[in-house]
C-alpha atoms as one frame of an Amber mdcrd trajectory, in Angstrom:
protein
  -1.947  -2.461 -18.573   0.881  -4.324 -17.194   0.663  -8.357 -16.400   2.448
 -10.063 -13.796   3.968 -13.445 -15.496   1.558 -16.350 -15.822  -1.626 -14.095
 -14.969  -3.494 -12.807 -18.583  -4.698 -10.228 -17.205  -5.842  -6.679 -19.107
  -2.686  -5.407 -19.534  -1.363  -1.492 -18.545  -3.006  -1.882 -17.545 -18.800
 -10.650   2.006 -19.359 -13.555   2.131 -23.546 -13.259   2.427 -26.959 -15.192
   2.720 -27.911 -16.836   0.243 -31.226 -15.586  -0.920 -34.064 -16.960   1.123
 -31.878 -17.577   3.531 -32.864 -16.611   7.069 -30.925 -14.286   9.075 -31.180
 -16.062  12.157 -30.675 -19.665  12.585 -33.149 -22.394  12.675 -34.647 -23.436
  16.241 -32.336 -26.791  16.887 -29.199 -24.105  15.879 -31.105 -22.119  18.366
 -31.043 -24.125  21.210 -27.494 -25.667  20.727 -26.258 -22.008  20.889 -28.573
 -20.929  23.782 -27.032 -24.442  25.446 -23.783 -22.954  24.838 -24.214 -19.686
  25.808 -25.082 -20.372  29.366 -22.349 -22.797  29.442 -20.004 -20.125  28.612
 -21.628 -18.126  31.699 -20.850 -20.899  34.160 -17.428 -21.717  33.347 -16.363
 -18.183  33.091 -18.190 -17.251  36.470 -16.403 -20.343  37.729 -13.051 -18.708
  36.333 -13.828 -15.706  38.289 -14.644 -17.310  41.350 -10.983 -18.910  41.815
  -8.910 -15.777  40.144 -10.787 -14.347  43.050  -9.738 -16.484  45.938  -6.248
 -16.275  45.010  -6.122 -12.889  46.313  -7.744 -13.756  49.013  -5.578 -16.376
  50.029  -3.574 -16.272  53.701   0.165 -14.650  53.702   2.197 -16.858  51.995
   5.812 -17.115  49.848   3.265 -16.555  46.554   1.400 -13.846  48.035   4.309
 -12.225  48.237   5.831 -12.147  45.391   2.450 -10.744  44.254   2.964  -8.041
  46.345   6.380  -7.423  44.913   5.153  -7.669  41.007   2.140  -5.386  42.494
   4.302  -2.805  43.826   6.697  -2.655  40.404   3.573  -1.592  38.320   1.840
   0.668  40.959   5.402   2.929  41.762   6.274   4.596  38.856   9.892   4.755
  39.392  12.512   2.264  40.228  16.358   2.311  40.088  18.022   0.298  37.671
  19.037  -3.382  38.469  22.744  -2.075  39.044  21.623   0.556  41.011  18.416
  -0.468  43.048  18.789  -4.265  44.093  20.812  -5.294  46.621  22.092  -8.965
  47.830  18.928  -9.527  49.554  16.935  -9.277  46.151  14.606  -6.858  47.756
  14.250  -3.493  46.024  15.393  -0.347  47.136  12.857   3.004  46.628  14.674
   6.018  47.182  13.207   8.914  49.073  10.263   7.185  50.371   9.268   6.772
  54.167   6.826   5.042  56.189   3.986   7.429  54.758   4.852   6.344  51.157
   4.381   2.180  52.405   1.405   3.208  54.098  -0.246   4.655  50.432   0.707
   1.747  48.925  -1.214  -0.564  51.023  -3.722   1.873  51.010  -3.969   1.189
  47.296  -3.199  -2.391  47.377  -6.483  -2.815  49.343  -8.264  -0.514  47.235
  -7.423  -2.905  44.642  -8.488  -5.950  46.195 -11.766  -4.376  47.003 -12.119
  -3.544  43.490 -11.438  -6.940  41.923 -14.107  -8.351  45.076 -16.689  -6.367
  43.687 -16.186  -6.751  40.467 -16.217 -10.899  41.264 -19.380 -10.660  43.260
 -21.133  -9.279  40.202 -19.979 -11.562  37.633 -21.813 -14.549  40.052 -24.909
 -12.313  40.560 -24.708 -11.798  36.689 -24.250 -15.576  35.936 -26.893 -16.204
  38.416 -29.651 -13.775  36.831 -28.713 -15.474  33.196 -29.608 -19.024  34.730
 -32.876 -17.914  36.615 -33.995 -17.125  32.411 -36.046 -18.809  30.312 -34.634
 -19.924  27.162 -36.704 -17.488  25.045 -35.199 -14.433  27.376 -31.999 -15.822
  26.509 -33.233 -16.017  23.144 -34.028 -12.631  22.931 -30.934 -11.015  24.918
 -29.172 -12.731  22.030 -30.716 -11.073  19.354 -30.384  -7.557  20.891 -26.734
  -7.880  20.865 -26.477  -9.165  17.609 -28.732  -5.998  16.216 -26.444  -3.976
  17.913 -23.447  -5.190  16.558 -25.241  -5.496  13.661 -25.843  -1.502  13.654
 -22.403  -0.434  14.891 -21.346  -2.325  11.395 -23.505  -0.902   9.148 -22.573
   2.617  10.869 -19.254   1.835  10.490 -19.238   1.275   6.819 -22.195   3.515
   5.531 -19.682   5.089   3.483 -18.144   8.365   3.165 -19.767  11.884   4.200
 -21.472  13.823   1.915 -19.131  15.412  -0.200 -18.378  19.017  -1.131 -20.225
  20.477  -3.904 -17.701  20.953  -6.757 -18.197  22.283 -10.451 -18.865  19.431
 -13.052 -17.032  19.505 -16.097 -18.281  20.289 -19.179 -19.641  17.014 -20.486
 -19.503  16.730 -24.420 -20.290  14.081 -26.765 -21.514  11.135 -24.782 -24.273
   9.523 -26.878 -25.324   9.169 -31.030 -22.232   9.696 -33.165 -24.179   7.771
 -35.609 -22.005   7.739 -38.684 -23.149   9.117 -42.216 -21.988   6.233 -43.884
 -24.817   3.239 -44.175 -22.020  -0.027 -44.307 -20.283   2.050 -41.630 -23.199
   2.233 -39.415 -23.902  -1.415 -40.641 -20.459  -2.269 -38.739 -21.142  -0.181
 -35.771 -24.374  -2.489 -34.883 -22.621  -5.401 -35.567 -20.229  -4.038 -32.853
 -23.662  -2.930 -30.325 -24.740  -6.787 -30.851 -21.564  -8.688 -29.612 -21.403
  -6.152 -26.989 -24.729  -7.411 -26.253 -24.067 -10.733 -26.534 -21.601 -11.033
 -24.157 -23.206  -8.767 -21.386 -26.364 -10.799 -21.824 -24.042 -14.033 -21.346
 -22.352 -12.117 -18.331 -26.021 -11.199 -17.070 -27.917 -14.855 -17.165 -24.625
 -17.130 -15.851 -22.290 -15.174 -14.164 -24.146 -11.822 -12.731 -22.581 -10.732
  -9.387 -19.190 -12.574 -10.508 -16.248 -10.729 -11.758 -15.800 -12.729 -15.240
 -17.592 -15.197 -17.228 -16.643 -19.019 -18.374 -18.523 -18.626 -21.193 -18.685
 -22.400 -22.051 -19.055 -24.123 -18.412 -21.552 -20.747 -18.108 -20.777 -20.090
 -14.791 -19.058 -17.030 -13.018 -14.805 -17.138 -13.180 -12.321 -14.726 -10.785
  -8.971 -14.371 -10.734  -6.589 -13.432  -7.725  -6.066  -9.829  -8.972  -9.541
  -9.602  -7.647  -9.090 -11.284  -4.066 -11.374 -13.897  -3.391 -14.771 -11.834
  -3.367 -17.490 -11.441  -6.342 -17.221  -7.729  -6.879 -18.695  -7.756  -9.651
 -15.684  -6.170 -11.807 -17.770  -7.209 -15.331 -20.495  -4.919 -14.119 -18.356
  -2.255 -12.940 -15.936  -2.530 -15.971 -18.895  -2.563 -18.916 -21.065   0.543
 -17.624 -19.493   3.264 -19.791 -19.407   1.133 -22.641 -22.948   0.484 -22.457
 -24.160   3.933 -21.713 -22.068   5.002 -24.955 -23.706   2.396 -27.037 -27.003
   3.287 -26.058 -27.831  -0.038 -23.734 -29.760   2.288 -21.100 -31.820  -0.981
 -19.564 -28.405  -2.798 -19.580 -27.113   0.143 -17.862 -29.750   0.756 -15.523
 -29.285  -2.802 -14.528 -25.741  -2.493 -13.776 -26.113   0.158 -11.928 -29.037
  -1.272  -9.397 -26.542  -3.641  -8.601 -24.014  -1.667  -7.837 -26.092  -0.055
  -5.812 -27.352  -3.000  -3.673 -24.022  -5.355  -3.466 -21.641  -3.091  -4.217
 -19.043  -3.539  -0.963 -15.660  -3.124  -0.532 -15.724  -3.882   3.222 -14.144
  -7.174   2.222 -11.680  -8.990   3.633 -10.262  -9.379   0.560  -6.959  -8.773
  -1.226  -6.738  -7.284  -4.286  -4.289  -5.499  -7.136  -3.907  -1.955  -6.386
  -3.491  -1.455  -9.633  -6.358  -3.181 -11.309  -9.084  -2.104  -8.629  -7.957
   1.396  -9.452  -8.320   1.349 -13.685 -11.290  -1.491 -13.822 -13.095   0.055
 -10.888 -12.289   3.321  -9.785 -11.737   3.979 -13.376 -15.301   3.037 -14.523
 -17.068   4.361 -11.228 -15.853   7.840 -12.252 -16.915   7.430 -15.903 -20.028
   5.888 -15.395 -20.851   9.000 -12.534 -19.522  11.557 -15.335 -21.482  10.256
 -18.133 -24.874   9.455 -16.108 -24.158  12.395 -13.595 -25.651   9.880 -10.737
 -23.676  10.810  -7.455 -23.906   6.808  -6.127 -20.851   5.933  -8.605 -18.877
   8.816  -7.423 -19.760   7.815  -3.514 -18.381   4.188  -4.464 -15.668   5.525
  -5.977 -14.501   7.547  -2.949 -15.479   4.607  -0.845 -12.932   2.171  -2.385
 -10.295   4.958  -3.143 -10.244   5.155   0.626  -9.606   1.425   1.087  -6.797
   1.538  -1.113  -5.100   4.455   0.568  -3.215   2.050   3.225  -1.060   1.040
   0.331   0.997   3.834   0.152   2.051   3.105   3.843   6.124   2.047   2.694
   8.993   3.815   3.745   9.520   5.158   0.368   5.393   5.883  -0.447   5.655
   3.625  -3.560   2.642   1.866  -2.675   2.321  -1.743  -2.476   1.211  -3.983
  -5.605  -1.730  -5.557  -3.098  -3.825  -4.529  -0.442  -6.382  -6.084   2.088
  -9.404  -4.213   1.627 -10.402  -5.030   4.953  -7.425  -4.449   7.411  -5.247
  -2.405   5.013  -2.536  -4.982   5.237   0.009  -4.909   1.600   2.671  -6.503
   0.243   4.127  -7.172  -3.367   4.082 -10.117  -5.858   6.112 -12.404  -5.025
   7.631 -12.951  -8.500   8.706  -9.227  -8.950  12.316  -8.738  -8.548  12.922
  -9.341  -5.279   9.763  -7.590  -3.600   9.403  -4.414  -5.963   6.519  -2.793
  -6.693   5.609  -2.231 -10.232   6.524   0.615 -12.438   3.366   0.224 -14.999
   1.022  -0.778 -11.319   2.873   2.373  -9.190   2.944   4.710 -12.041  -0.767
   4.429 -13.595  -2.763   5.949 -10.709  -2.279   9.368 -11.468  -5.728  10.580
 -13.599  -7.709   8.592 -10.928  -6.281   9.861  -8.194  -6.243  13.588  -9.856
  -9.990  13.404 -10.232 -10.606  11.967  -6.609  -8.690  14.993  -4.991 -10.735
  17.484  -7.237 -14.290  15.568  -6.679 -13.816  15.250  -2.699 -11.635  18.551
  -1.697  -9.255  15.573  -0.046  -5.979  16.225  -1.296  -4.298  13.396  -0.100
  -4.591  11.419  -3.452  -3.480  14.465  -5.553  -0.096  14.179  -3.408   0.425
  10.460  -3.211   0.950  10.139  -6.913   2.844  13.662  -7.209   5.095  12.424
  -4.665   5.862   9.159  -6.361   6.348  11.220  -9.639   8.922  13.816  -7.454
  10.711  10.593  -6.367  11.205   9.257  -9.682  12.342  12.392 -10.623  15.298
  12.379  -8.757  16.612   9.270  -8.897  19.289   7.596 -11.699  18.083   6.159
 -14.777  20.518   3.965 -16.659  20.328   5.067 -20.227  17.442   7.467 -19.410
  15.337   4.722 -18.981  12.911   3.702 -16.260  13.384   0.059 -14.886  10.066
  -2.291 -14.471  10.763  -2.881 -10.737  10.868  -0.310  -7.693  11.867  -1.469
  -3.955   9.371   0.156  -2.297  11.283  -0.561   1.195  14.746   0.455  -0.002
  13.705   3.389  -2.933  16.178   1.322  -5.268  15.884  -0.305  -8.820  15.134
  -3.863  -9.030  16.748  -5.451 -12.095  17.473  -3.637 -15.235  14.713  -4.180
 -16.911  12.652  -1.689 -19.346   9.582  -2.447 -21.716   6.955  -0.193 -23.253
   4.717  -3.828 -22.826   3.518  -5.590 -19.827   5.043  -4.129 -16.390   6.184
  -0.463 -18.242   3.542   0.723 -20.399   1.185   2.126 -18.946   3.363   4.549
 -16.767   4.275   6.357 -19.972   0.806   6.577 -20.979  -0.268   8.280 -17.826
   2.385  10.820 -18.286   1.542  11.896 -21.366  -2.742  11.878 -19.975  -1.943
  13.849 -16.904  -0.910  16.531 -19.262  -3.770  16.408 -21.449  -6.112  15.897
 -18.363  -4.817  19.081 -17.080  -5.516  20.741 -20.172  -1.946  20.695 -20.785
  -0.845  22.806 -18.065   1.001  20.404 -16.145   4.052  20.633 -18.242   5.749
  19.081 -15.612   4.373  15.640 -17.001   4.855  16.438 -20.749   8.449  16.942
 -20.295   8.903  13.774 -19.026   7.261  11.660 -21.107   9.668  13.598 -23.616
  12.426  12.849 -22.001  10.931   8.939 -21.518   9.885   8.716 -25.162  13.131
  10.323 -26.340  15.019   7.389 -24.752  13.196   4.659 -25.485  13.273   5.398
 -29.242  16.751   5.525 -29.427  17.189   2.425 -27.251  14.234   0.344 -28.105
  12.656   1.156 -31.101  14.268  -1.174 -34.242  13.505  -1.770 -37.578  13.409
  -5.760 -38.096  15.283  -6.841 -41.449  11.830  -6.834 -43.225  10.807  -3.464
 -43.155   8.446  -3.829 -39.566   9.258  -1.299 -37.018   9.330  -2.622 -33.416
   9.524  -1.711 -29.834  11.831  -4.681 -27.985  12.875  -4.990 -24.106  15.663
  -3.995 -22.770  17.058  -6.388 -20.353  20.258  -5.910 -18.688  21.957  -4.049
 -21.157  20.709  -6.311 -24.027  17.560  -5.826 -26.472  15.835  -8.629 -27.210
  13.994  -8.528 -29.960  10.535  -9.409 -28.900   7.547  -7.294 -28.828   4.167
  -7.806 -26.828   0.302  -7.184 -27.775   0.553  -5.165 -24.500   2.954  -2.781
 -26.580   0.942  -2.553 -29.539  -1.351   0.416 -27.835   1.689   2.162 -28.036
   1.042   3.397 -31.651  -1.915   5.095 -30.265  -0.245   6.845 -27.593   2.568
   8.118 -30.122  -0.068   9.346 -32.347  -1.885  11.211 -29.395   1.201  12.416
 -27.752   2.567  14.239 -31.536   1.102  17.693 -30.819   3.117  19.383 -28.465
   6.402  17.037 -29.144   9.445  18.850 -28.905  11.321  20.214 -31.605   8.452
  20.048 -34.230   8.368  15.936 -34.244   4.564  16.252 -34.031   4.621  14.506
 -37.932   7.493  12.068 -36.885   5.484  10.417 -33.977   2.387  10.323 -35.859
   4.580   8.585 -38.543   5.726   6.451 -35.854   2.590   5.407 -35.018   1.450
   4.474 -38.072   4.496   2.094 -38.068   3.868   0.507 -35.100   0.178   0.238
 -36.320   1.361  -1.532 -39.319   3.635  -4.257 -37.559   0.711  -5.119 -35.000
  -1.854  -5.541 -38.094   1.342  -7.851 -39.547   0.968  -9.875 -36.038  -2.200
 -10.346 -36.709  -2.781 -11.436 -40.464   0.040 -13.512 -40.415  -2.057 -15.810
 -38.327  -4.808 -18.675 -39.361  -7.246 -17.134 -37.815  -6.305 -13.442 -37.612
  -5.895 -12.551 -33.988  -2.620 -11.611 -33.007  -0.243 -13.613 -30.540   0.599
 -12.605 -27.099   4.120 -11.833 -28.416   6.018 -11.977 -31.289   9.456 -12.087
 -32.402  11.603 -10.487 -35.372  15.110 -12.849 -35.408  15.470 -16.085 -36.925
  14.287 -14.848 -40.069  10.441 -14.544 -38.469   9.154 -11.412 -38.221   5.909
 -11.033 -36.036   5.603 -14.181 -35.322   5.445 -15.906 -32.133   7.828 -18.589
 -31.386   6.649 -20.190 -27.941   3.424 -21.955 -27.563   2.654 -19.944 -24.066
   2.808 -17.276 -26.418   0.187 -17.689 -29.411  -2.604 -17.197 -27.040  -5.347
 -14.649 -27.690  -7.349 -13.390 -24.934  -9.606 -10.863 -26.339  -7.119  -8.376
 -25.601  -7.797  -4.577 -27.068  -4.105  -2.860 -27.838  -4.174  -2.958 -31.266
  -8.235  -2.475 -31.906  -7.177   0.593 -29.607  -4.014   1.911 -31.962  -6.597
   1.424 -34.992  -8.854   3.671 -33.722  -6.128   6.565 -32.750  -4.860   6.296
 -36.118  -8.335   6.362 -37.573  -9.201   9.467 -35.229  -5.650  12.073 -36.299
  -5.161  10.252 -39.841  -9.093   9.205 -41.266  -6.847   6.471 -43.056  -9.707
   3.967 -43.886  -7.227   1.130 -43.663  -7.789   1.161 -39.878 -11.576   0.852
 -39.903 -10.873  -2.148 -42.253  -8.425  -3.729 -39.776 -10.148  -3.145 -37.366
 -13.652  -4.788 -39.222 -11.166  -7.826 -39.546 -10.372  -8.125 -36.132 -14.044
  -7.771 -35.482 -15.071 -10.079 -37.700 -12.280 -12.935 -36.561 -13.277 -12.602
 -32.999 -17.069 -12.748 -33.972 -16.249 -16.387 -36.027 -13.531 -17.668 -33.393
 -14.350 -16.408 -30.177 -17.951 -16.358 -29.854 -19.962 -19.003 -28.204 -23.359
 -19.661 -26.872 -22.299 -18.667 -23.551 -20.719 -15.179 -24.318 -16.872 -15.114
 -25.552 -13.970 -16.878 -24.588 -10.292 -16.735 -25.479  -8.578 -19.130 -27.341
  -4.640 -20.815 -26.992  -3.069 -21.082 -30.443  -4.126 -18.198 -33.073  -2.206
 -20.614 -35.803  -4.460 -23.371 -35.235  -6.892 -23.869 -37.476  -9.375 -25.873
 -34.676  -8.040 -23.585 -31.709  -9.014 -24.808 -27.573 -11.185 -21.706 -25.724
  -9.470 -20.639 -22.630 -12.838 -20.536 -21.399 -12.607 -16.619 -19.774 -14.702
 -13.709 -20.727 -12.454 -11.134 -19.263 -13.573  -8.238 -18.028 -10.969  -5.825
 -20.382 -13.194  -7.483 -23.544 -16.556  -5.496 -22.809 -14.799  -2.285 -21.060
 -11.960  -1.957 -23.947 -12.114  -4.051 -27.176 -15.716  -3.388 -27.787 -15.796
   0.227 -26.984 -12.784   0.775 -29.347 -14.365  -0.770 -32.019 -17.887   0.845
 -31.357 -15.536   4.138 -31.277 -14.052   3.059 -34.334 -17.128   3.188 -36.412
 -18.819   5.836 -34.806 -17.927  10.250 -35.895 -15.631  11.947 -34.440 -17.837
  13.596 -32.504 -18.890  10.673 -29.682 -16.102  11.221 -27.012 -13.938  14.067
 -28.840 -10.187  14.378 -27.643 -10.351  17.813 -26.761 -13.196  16.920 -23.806
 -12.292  13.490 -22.776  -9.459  10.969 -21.885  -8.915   7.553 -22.033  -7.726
   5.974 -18.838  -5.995   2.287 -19.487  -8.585   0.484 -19.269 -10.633   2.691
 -21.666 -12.412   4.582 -19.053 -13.145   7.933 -20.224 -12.240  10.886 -17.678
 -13.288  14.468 -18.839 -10.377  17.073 -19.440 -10.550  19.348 -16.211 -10.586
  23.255 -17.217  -8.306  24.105 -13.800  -8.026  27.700 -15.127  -7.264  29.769
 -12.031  -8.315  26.376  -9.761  -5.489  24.993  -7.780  -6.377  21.617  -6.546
  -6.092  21.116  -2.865  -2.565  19.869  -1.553  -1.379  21.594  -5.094   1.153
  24.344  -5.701   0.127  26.887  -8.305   3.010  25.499 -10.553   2.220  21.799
 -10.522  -0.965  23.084 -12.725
């Protein structure tokens, strides 16, 4: 959930032929490359001919210094320059005797012989290529392009078949049809915009990773590399199946099936690929049980892998899905990786290990949770920024928004993932939560409780949408607090609830602000103008429907129905629906993005909202952070591979 600056992004969060296209090219390309080819042959049999002769060539002052270079590589060992070499420059080879010079020349001619024969049959090769007709040339072409052709596809046909594992119990996926008529009313309003804007997605930008839903063309941004992977697609599936849209679905998943490829040379965000698509691969395979989305997910999980390659194993923010290449943004504290990017891997990675029997993802993120462990935390709190090359703290700076949040929401899910026997992770998002409430958490002069940032010893007293989900996790994380709190953090919640509606219907049009202040005598307001954007982001839709879930207070259904209802009249367009820059103008610009977040989160927590309790119940299924659900895995006795009995 976390954003780097200047990229709205969701938060915590091959090139090919065209169709029709031919596969070979045209007969005049044909012929030029034919032309070429034989080219090619002449000058480099030409090339051959006179690196040949020069070894051939009588005695001489450059001869001999080729036999001096030739006798350094051939003898394996030489004394050392202060040793071995004399006035005269020549070099001295102790313990050898005529016999020994003899070998060598022995060889020496060997070699020549060698490099004569190979010469010989690059000419009688060039000649044979010349004596052809173009359409043998033609042809030998095209059997060495199949063959490449076939080594490729061998080499990325994707991982093995993979070990046969139990599949959790899978509980409440579909209906959940409320008994309430206007609240079922509500809930198909929610089905049709979800509609809507897949439909949009589907006619102008399929293949794409977003939508411009007014130019009505496909949109990608560099978390994504520069390849259509089709993150929309990837991102809506679960959220479709749980509405009910099984064509939509269906469609989605033929073409993930068919262009799905990560063999890419692209680079991408570590940390996005992972929630948006390894995320929703996972999901999608554990609510349709169809073993393609788990082989993709493998597939890509193993791309990603080359990330962790640091000296530290805090893995890079970006990868090359092609050559495994990474490196961090630019922007981030001199080179750090991310604390909210580094530390929201772990249910992904948890699942992967217990799906494939590979338990190298299982230890990547317990070793970056082990690290953290032992290292300093000024006021018990967890800096954004990580050197991944040094193991050191960038600046001081701590936020439960964008670049922080979603590594506290992980810790609290791996525990309820494991069926809350990792206590390992419970006790420190105790220890995490514990801090930040006494260092972070505020009351404004109004009444409005608020979560600010801590920057280098100073709070400032700004809070972001991104931080509005954490309500949600409060009220999620009460059972099992420490020290009976369990009604204190659901109180909290409800607080932070509150001051997030506040953002909002203090507003014109009653979508919140990217972030908000509480000095100056305004209180959840924002003050910047590149900060009263709205881009159909889902924290506080997401809080609502927590709160709605552990309280059944029908204020958050009716916040949420206003939320609804204000993206419905300001968002929507013909073409799907698009952000828009100033949420206190009356006549507010678009932004012109359907992001990806908008059909995977906002509409599934509002569909979720409105639905019983009884579609995706707690006690079976997590949320990842990009609203991905992952079943709860009964371990029981099971260890997972590369575990200790403890760590579960």
């Amino acid at each position: 959930m976390t954003t780097p600056a200047l990229l709205p992004l969701s938060g915590r969060r091959i090139p090919t032929l065209s169709p029709g296209a031919s596969s070979f090219p045209h007969h005049r390309a044909t012929l030029r490359l034919s032309e070429k080819f034989i080219l090619l042959l002449i000058l480099s049999a030409f090339i051959t001919l006179c690196f040949g002769a020069f070894f051939f060539l009588p005695d001489n002052s450059k001869h001999k210094r080729f036999d001096l270079g030739l006798e350094d590589v051939l003898i394996p060992h030489i004394d050392s320059p202060k040793e071995g070499k004399h006035a005269s420059g020549q070099v001295v080879i102790h313990g050898q005797g005529a016999h020994d010079e003899h070998r060598h020349r022995e060889e020496e001619e060997s070699l020549r012989d060698k490099i004569r024969a190979d010469h010989e049959r690059a000419l009688q090769e060039a000649k044979e290529k010349l004596r052809k007709s173009r359409e043998e040339l033609q042809a030998e072409i095209q059997t060495e392009k199949n063959k490449v052709m076939e080594e490729l596809k061998k080499k990325d046909a994707g991982p093995k078949p993979l070990p046969p594992v139990p599949m959790p119990k899978v509980v409440g996926v579909s209906d959940g049809e409320p008994a309430e008529p206007d609240v079922k009313e509500k809930r198909d309003k929610i089905r049709e915009m979800m509609k809507h804007a897949w439909d949009s997605y589907r006619q102008y930008g399929w293949g794409h990773n977003e939508l411009k839903p007014l130019a009505k063309k496909g949109h990608s941004t560099n978390i994504f590399g520069n390849s259509q992977l089709g993150a929309t697609i990837v991102d809506a599936l679960d959220s479709l199946y749980i509405m009910g849209l099984h064509d939509e679905f269906k469609d989605g998943q033929e073409w993930i099936e068919q262009n799905l490829d990560f063999g890419v040379n692209a680079e991408v965000s570590v940390f996005e690929v992972n929630i948006r698509f390894i995320g929703g691969l996972l999901a999608a395979y554990y609510l349709s049980g169809q073993e393609m989305f788990k082989l993709k997910a493998v597939q890509l999980a193993e791309k990603l892998l080359p990330a962790f390659n640091t000296p530290t194993g805090i893995p890079w923010a970006m990868v090359n899905l092609k050559s495994g290449v990474g490196r961090n943004w630019g922007w981030a504290s001199a080179g750090s990786s991310i604390l909210a990017e580094f530390g929201t891997l772990h249910m992904e990675f948890v699942h992967l290990t217990y799906l494939t029997g590979n338990p190298a993802y299982y230890q990547k993120v317990m070793h970056i949770r082990k690290l953290l462990a032992k290292m300093d935390r000024p006021n018990g709190l967890y800096p954004n920024y990580l050197n991944p090359r040094t193991g050191r703290w960038g600046q001081h700076h701590t936020s439960v928004g964008g670049l922080g949040d979603s590594f506290y929401e992980y810790l609290l899910k791996a525990w309820l993932m494991s069926d809350k026997t990792d206590t390992e992770a419970r006790k420190t998002y105790d220890e995490a939560i514990e801090a930040i409430e006494r260092h972070l958490i505020r009351k404004s002069n109004g009444g409005l409780t608020f979560i600010g940032e801590w920057k280098n010893g100073h709070l400032e007293r700004k809070m972001g949408h991104l931080a509005c989900f954490a309500g949600g996790m409060f009220a999620l994380g009460a059972d099992g607090s420490p020290d009976d709190k369990a009604g204190h953090y659901l109180q909290l919640g409800a607080e932070i609830a509150h001051t997030c509606h506040e953002s909002y219907d203090r507003t014109v049009l009653k979508l919140g602000p990217e972030a908000f202040k509480f000095d100056s005598g305004l209180e959840a307001v924002a003050v910047r103008q590149n900060e009263k954007y709205y881009i159909l982001r889902p924290e506080v839709i997401e809080t609502y429907w927590y709160m709605w879930r552990f309280t059944h207070d029908p204020k958050y259904r009716q916040w949420g129905w206003e939320a609804a209802q204000a993206i419905d009249k300001y968002c929507r367009v013909s073409g799907g629906f698009s952000g828009v820059k100033d949420v206190y103008s009356s006549n507010p610009t678009y932004d012109d993005v359907q992001q990806s977040f908008f059909l995977a989160e906002t509409l599934k927590y509002l569909y979720l909202l409105f639905s019983s309790d009884d579609l995706m119940p707690f006690d079976s299924w997590v949320f990842n952070t990009e609203a991905h659900p992952l079943p709860v895995l009964h371990l029981g006795n099971i260890t997972l591979p590369g575990s200790e009995p403890s760590q579960q």
